[in-house]
N, C-alpha and C positions, 0 to 999 in steps of 0.2 A: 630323351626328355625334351621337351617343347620348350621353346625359345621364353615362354609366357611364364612355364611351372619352375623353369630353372632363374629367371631373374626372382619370383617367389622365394626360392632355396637360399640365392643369394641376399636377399633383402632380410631374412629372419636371421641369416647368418650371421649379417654385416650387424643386425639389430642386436645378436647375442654377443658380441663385441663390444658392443656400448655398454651393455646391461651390464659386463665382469668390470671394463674402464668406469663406470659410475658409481658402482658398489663399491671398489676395490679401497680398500681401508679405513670403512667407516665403520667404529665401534659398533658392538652389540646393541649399545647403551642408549645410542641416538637414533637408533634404528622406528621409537617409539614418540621421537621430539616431533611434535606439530607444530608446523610456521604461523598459525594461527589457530585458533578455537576453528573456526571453519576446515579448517583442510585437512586433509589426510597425512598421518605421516608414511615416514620410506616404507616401515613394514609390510602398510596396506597398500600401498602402491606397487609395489613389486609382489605380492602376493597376488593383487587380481589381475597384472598383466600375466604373471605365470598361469593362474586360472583359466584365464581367457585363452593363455595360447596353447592348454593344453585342448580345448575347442576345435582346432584345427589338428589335435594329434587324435580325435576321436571323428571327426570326419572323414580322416585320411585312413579309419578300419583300426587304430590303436583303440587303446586304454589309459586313464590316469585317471587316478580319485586320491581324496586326502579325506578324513573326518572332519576337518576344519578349511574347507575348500567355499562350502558357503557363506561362511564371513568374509567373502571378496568378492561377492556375484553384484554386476548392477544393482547402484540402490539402496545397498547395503549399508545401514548407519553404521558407526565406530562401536564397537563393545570396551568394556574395560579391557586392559590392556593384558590382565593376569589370564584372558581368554584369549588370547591369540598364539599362533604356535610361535616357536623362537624362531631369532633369523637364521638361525643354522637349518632347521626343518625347511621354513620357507626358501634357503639356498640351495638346499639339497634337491627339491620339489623343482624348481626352476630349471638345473642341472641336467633333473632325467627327463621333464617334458621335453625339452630342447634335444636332447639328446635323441629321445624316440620322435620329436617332430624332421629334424635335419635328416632321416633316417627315413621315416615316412614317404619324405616330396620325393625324391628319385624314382619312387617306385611308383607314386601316382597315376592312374591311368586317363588318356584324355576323356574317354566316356565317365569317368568316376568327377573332372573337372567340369564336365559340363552337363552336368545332373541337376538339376532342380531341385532348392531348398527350399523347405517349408516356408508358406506364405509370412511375409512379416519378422522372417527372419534376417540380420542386417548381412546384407550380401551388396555390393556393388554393381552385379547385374543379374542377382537371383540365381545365379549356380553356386557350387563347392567352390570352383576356380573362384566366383566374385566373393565369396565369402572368408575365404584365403585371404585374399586381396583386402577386405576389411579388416579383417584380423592382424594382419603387417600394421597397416595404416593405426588401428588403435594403439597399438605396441609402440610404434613409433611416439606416439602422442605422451604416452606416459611416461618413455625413456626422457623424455624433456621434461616430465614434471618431477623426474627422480632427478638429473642433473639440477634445475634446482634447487632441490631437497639438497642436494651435496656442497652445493656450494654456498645455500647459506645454511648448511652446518659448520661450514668455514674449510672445505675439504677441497676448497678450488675446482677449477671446471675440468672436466672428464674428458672433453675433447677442445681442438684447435690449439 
């Protein structure tokens, strides 16, 4: 594996890390509390990061779908909350993408990294590899906005 696709591997890895430390014993119940009318709560934030990084488990030649996968895509206003799957689905979902993504990148090939993605697709330098690399980067972004979600649910911070 390439010096490049393996700090990749390690970056989603170290990310799935945080993800279990930031979730890790926040009721069912709160899972749906909003910090304010504006914002997202944890549900939808952890269901479109899993969304998004199942993205990179279907560029790297996998598969994932859910029926309730497009209530998390860019863009995506809030639905009532009786339309969202529970956070047990949405953990289990997170689980196996992660699972088939961490599974995927080993086996990556460099020709398959530096393949050219559809125009206007958000890629860091318009290959798979930069698209990879976007995909970390977003993930990254929202693991902050789940810590937090955690911490002012009053569940203290996740890391340091």
């Amino acid at each position: 594996m390439s010096t490049d696709l393996q700090t990749l591997a390690n970056q989603f890895k170290f990310n799935n890390e945080i993800y279990g430390r930031t979730t890790q014993g926040i009721p069912p119940e709160q899972w749906l509390i909003q910090p304010c009318q504006e914002s997202n709560h944890l549900l939808w934030v952890v269901a479109h990061a899993a969304v998004t990084r199942a993205v990179g488990v279907r560029l790297l030649g996998g598969d994932w779908s859910a029926p309730w996968q497009s209530l998390f895509t860019r863009g995506q206003n809030r639905v009532e909350n009786g339309r969202y799957p529970s956070v047990e689905e949405v953990q289990q979902a997170w689980n196996e993408i992660s699972e088939r993504l961490l599974s995927a990148l080993p086996t990556a090939t460099l020709e398959l990294m530096d393949k050219p993605v559809e125009k206007g697709k958000p890629s860091i330098d318009g290959t798979v590899g930069g698209t990879l690399g976007f995909l970390c980067l977003h993930e990254s972004y929202h693991l902050g906005q789940m810590g937090f979600i955690r911490k002012w649910l009053g569940h203290g911070q996740a890391l340091g």
